[in-house]
C-alpha atoms as one frame of an Amber mdcrd trajectory, in Angstrom:
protein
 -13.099  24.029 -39.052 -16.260  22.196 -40.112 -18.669  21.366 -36.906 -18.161
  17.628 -38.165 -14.555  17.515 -37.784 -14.096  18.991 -34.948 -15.953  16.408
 -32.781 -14.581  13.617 -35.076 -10.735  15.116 -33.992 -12.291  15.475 -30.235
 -13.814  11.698 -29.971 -10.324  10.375 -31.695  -8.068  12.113 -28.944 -10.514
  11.282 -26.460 -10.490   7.412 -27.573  -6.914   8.212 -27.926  -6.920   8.795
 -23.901  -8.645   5.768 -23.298  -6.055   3.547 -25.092  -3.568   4.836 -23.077
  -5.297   5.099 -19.850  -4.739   2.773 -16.554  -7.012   3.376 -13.570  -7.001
   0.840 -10.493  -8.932   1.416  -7.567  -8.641  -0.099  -4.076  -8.960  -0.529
  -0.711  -6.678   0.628   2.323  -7.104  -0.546   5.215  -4.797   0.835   8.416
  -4.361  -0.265  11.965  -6.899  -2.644  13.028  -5.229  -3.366  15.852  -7.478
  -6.539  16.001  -7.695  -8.596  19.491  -9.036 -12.456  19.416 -12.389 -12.149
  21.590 -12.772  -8.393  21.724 -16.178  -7.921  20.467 -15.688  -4.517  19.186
 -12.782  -4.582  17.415 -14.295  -8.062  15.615 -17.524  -6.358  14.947 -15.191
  -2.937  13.243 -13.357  -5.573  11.367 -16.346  -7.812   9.984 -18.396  -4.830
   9.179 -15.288  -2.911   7.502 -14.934  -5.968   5.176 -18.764  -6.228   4.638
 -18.270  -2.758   3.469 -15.608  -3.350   1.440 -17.916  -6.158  -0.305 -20.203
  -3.338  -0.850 -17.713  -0.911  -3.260 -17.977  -0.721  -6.786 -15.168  -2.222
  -8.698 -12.396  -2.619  -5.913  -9.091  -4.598  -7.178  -7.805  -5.747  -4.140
  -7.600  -4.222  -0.567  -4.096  -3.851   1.460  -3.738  -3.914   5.163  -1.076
  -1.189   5.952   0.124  -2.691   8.997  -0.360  -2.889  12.735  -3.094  -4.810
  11.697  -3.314  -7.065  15.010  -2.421  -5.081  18.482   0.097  -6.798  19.760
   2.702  -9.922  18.513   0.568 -12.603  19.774   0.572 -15.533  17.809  -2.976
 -16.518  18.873  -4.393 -12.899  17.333  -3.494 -13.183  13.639  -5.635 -16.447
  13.089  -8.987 -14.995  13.525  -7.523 -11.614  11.869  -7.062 -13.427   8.684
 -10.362 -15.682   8.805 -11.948 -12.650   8.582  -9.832 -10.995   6.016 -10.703
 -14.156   4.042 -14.203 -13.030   3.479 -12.923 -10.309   1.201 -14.694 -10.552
  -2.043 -11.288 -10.043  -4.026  -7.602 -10.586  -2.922  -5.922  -8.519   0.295
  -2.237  -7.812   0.846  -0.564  -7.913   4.371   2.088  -5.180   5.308   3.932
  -5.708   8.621   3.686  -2.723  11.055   5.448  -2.075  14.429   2.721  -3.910
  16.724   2.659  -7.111  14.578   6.035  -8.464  14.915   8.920  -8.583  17.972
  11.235 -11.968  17.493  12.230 -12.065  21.429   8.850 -12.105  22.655   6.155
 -12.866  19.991   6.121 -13.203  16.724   9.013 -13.120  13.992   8.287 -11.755
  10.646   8.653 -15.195   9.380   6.575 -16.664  11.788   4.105 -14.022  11.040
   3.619 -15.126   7.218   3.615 -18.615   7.596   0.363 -17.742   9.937  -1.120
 -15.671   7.097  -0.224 -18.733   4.461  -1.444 -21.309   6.853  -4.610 -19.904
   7.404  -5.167 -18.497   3.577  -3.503 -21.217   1.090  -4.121 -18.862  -1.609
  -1.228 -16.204  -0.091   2.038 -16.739  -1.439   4.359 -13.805  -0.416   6.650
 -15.676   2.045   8.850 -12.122   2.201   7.532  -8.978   3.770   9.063  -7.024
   0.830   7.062  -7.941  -2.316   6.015  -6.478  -5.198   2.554  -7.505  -7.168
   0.443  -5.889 -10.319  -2.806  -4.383 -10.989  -4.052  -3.099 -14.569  -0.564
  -1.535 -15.563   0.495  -0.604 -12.341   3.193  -1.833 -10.105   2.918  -1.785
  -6.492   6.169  -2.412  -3.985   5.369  -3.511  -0.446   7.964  -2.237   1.443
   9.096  -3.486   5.328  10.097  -0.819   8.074   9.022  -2.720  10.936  11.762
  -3.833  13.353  11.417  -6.756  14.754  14.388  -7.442  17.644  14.037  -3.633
  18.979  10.225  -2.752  18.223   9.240   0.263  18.910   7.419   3.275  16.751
   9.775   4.776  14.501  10.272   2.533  11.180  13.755   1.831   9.780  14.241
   0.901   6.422  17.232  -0.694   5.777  19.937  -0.314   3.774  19.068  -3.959
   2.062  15.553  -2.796   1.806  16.292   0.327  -0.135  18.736  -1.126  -2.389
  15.884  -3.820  -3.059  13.637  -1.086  -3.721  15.672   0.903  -5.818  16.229
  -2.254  -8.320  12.355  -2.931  -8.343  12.262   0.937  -9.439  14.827   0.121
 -11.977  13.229  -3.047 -13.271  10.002  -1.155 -13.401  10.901   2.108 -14.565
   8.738   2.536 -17.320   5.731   1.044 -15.522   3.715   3.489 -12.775   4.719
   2.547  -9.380   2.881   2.721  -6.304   4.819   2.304  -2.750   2.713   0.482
   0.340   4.320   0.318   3.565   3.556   0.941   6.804   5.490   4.503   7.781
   4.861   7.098   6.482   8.035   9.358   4.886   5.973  12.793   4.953   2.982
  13.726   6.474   0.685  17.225   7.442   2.425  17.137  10.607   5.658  15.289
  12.028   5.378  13.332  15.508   9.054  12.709  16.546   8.247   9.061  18.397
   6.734   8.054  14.968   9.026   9.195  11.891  11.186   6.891   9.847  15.209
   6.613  10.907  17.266   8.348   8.487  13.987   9.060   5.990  16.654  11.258
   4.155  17.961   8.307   2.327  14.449   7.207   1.512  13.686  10.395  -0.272
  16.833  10.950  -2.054  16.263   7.407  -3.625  12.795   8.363  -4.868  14.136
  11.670  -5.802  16.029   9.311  -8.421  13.393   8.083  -9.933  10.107   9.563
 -11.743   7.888   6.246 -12.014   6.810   6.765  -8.246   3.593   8.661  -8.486
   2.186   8.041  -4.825   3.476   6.563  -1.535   0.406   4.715   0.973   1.290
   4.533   4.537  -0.637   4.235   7.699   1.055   4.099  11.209   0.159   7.242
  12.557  -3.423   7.245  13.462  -4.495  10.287  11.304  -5.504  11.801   7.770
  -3.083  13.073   5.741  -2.276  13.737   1.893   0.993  16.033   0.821   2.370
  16.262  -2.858   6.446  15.906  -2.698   8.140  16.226  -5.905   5.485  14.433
  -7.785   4.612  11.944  -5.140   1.700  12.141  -3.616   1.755  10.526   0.057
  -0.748   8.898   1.819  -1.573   8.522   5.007  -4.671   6.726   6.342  -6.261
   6.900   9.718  -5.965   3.991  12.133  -9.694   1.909  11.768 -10.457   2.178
  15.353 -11.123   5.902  14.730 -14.269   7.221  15.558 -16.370   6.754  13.527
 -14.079   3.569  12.187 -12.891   4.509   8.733 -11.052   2.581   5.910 -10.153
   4.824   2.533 -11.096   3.992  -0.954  -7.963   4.911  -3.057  -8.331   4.943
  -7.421  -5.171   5.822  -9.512  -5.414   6.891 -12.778  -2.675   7.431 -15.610
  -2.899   8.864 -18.859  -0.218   9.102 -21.528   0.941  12.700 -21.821  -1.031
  13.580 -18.771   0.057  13.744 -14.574  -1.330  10.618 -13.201  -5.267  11.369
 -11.022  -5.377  10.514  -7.571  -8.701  10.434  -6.033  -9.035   8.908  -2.237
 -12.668   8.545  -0.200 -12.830   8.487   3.599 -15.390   5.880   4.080 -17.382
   5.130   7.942 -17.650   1.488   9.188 -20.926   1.620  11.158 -20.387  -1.680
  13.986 -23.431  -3.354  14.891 -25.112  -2.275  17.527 -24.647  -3.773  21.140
């Protein structure tokens, strides 16, 4: 084949590529644990979204939950005044120290904190689903709010909600945020999802899922199941703090690309 053609046939199906490709990159951020006048866990918080401020073309950034330490309604306030100094829009997932209705904070009570104190949030639900440059991502709730405690429980009206999102979407790439992780490098009993077999068998149904972003449980951790690649992200208050940089890509005819960056919060000094 003449030298000429050739590279005119390689730049077509490489603009060919381009046409079809999606790429979305983000922030995660997992288990603040934030407390109103502790000076550390401010400072980790203010400097982590300082650093997010810093990153090259970030979409949006999601809090995975957990993301103040305990259901007191006098925490979340100053959690989301500082959240509001994000440079682009954040998205709130409920995790297991955020909410408990008897003694606390309801998950309704718990939004209309985040919408009075950021006008500009409108998800009244904690299971919500929002896009980003071709992708659709599901927020999905596990948190239980009458019994707390540190395994997540997705209910039966939760899944079936999911599965008609993956339904309504199902020619669309889906990503999954939530706040328990389904599978993980290794499996702590006091921390795994209630009846996670259900969970899986749904996305077993369904081939538009191409990753699944938890938190919850404090470590690192990345595992491909069946095509979905699941995420976990360490807590913040590691040490050194760390929040993850997370870009997606998808090509037509190609497995979707995902890349993810541990990145280190340095707090101010004392």
């Amino acid at each position: 084949m003449n030298k000429k053609i050739f590279l005119a046939v390689i730049s077509f199906l490489l603009l060919q590529c381009t046409v079809f490709a999606n790429t979305v990159k983000f922030a995660q951020v997992s288990d603040a644990h934030f407390i109103k006048n502790d000076k550390y866990r401010t400072e980790v918080l203010e400097q982590t979204v300082k650093e997010i401020n810093k990153q090259k073309d970030i979409e949006f950034t999601v809090f995975s939950g957990d993301n103040i330490d305990s259901p007191h309604a006098q925490y979340l306030p100053e959690f989301i005044k500082i959240a509001n100094k994000l440079n682009q829009p954040y998205y709130i997932i409920i995790g297991n120290h955020d909410v408990f209705r008897n003694n606390g904070l309801s998950k309704e009570q718990y939004l209309e904190i985040v919408k009075d104190n950021n006008v500009f949030y409108k998800y009244k639900q904690p299971n919500y689903v929002f896009k980003k440059n071709g992708f659709v991502f599901i927020v999905a709730d596990g948190a239980k709010e009458i019994i707390p405690g540190s395994n997540g429980y997705y209910k039966k009206d939760t899944l079936d909600w999911l599965e008609k999102q993956l339904i309504k979407y199902k020619k669309k790439p889906v990503v999954i945020l939530q706040h328990f992780p389904l599978v993980s490098e290794t499996e702590i009993a006091s921390h795994t999802v209630y009846q996670k077999e259900e969970y899986l068998k749904l996305l077993d149904k369904y081939d538009n899922v191409i990753s699944v972003i938890a938190g919850h449980l404090h470590m690192n951790s990345e595992v491909m199941r069946n095509g979905v690649y699941h995420i976990t992200t360490p807590t913040l208050l590691h040490n050194p703090p760390v929040f993850k940089i997370i870009t997606i890509s998808t090509t037509k005819g190609f497995k979707p690309m995902i890349y993810t960056e541990l990145k280190e919060v340095e707090p101010l000094k004392q």
